[in-house]
Backbone atoms as SQL, in Angstrom:
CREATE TABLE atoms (id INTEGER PRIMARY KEY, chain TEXT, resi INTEGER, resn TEXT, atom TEXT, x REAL, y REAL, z REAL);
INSERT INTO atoms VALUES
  (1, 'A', 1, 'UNK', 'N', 0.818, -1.198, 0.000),
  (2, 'A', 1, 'UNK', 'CA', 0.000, 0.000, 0.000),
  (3, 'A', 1, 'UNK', 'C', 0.865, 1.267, 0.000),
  (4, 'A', 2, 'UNK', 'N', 2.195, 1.429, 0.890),
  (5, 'A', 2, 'UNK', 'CA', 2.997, 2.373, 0.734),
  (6, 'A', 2, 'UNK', 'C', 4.007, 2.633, -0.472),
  (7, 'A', 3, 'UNK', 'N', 3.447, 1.671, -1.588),
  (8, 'A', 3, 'UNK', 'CA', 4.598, 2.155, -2.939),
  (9, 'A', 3, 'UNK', 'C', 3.312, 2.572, -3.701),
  (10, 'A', 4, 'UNK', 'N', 2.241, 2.329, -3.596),
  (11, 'A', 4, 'UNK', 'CA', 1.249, 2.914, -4.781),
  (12, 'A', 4, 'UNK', 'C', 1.153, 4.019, -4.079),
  (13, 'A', 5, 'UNK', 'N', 1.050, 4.744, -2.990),
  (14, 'A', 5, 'UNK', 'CA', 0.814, 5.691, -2.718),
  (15, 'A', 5, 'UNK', 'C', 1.470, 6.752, -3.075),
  (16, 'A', 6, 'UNK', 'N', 3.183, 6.097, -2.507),
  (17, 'A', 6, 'UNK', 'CA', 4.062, 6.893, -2.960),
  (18, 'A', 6, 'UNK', 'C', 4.257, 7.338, -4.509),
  (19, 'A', 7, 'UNK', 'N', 4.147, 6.461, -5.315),
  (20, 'A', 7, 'UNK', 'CA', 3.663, 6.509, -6.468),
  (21, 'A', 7, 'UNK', 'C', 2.576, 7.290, -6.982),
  (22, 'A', 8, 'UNK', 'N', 1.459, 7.661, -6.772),
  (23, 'A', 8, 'UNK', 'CA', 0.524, 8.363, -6.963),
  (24, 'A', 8, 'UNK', 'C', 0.557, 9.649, -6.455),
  (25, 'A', 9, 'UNK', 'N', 1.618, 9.843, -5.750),
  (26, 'A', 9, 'UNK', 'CA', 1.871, 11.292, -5.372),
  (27, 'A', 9, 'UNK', 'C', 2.920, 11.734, -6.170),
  (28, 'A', 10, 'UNK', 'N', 3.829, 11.161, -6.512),
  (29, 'A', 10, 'UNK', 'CA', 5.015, 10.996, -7.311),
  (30, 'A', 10, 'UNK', 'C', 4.332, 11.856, -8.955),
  (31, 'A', 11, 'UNK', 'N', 3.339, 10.978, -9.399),
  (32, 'A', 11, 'UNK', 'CA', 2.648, 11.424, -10.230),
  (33, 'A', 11, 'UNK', 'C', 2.040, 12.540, -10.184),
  (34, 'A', 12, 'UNK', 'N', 1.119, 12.830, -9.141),
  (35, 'A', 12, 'UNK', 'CA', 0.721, 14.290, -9.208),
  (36, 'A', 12, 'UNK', 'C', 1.198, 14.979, -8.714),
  (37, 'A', 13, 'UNK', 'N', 2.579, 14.707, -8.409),
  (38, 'A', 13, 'UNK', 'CA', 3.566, 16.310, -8.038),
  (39, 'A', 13, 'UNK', 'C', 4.038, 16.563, -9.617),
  (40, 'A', 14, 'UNK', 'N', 4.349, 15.367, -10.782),
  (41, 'A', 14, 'UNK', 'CA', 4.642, 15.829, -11.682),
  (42, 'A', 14, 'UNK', 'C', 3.479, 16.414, -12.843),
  (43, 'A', 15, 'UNK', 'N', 2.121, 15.925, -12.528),
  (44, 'A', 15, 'UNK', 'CA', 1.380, 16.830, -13.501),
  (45, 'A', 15, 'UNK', 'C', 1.228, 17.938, -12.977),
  (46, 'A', 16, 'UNK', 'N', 1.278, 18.402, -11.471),
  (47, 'A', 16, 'UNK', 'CA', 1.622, 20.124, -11.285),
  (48, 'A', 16, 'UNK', 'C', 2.797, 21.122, -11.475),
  (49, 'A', 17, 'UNK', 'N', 4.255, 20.277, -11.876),
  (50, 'A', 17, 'UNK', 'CA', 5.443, 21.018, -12.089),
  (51, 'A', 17, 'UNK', 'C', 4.646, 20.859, -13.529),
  (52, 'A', 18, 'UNK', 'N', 4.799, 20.009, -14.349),
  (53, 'A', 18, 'UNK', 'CA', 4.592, 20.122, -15.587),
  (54, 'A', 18, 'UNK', 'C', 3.746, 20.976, -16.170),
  (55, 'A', 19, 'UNK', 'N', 2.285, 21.251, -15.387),
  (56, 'A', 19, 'UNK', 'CA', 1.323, 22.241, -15.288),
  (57, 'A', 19, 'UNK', 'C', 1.901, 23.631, -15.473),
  (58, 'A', 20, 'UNK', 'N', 2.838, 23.770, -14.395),
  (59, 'A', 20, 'UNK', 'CA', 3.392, 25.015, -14.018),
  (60, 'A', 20, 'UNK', 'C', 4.107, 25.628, -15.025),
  (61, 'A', 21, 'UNK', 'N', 4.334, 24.446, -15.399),
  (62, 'A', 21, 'UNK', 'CA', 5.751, 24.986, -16.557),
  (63, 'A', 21, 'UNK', 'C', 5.178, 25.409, -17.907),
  (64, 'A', 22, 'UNK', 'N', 4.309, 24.733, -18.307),
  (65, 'A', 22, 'UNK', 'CA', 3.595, 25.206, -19.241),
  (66, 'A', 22, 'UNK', 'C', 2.361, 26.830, -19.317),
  (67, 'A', 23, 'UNK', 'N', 2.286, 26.579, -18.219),
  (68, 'A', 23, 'UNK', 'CA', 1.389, 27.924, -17.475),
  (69, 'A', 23, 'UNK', 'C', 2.517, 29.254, -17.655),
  (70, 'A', 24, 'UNK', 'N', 3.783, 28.763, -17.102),
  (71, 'A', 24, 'UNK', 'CA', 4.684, 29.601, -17.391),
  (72, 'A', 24, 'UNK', 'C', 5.117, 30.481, -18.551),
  (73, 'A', 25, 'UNK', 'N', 5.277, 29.276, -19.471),
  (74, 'A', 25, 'UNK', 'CA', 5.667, 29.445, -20.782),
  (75, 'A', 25, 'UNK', 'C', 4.490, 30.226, -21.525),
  (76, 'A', 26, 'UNK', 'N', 3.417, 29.825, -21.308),
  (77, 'A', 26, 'UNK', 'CA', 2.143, 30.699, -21.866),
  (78, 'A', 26, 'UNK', 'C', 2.342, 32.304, -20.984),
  (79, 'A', 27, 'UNK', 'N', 2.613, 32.495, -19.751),
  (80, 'A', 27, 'UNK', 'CA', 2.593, 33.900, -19.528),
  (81, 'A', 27, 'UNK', 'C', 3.708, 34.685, -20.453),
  (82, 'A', 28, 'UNK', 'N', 4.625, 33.889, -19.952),
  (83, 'A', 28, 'UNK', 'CA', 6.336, 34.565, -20.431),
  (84, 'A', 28, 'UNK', 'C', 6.092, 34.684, -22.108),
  (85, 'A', 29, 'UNK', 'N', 5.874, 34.128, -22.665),
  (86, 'A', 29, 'UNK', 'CA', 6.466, 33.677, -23.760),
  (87, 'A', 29, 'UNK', 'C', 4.566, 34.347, -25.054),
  (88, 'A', 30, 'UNK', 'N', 3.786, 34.115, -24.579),
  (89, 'A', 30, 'UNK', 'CA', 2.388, 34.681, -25.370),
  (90, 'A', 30, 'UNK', 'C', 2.294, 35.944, -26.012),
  (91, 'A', 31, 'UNK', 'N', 2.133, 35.980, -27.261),
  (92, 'A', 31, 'UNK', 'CA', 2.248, 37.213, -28.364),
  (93, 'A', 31, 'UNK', 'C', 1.345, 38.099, -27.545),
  (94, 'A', 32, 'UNK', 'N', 0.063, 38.151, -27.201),
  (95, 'A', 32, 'UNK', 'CA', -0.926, 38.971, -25.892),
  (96, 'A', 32, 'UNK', 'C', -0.446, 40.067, -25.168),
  (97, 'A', 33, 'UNK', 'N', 1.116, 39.263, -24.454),
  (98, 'A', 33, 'UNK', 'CA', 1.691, 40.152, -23.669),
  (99, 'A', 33, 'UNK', 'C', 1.963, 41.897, -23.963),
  (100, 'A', 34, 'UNK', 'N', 2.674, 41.755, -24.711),
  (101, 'A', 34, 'UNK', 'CA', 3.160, 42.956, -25.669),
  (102, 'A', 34, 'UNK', 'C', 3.802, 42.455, -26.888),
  (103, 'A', 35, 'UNK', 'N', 2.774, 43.625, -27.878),
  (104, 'A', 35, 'UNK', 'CA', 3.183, 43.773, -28.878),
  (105, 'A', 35, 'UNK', 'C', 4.747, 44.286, -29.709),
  (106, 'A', 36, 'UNK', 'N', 5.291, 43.849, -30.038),
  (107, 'A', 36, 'UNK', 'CA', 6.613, 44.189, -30.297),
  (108, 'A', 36, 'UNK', 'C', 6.749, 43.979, -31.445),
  (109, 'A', 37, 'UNK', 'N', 6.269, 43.588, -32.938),
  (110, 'A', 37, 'UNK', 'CA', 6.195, 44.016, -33.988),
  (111, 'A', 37, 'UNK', 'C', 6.375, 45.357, -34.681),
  (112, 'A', 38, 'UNK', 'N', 7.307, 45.400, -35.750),
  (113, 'A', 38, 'UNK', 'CA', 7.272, 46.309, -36.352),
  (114, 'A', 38, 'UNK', 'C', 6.378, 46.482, -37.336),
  (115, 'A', 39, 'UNK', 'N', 5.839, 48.081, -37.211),
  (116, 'A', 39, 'UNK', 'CA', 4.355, 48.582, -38.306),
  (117, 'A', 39, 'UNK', 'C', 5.158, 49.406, -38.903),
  (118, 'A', 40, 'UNK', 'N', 4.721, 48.773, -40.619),
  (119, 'A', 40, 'UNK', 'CA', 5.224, 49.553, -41.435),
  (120, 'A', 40, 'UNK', 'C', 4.871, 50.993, -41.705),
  (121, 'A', 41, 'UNK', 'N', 5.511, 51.856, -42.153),
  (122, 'A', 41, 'UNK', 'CA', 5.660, 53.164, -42.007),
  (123, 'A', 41, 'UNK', 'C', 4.299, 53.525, -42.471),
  (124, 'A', 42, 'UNK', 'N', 3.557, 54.585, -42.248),
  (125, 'A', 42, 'UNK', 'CA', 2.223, 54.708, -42.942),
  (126, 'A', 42, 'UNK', 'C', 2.777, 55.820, -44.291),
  (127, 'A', 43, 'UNK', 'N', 1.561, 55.134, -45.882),
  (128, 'A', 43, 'UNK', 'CA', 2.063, 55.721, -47.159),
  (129, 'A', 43, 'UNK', 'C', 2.409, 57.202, -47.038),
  (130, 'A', 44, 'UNK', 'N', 1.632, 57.777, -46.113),
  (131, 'A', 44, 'UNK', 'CA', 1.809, 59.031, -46.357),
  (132, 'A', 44, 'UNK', 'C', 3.056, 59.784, -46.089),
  (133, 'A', 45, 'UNK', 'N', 3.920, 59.157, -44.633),
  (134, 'A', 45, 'UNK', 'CA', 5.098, 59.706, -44.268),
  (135, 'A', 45, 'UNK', 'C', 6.362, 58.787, -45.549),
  (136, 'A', 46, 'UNK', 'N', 6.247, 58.178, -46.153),
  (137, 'A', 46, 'UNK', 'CA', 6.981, 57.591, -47.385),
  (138, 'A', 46, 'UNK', 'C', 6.708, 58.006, -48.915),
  (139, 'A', 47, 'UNK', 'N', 5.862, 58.741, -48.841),
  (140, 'A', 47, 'UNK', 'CA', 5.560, 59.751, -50.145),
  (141, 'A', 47, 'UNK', 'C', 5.790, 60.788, -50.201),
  (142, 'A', 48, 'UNK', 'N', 5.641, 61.458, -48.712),
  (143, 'A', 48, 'UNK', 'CA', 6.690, 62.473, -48.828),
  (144, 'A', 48, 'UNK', 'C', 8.319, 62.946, -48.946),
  (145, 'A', 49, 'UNK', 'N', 9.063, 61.979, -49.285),
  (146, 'A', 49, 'UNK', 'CA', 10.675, 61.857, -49.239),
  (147, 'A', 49, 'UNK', 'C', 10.740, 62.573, -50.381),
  (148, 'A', 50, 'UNK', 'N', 11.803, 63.168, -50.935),
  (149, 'A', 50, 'UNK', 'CA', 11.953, 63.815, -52.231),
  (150, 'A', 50, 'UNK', 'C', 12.289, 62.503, -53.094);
């Protein structure tokens, strides 16, 4: 009884690191966060150049 247990905790300590980590990666890492793309110049300030 004390190795399935241990075992079954074993397991759900790793679907909550694994959880975490992915939870992580979605905050850190999600286009949402900030935008940081470059917007191309608008026509009007590029038609005016000589």
């Amino acid at each position: 009884m004390q190795a399935k247990t241990s075992e079954g905790l074993e397991v759900l300590a790793a679907v909550v690191v694994t959880a975490g980590l992915v939870a992580g990666n979605l905050v850190l890492f999600s286009p949402l966060r900030v935008d940081n793309r470059v917007l191309p110049a608008p026509a009007s300030q590029t038609a005016e150049r000589p």
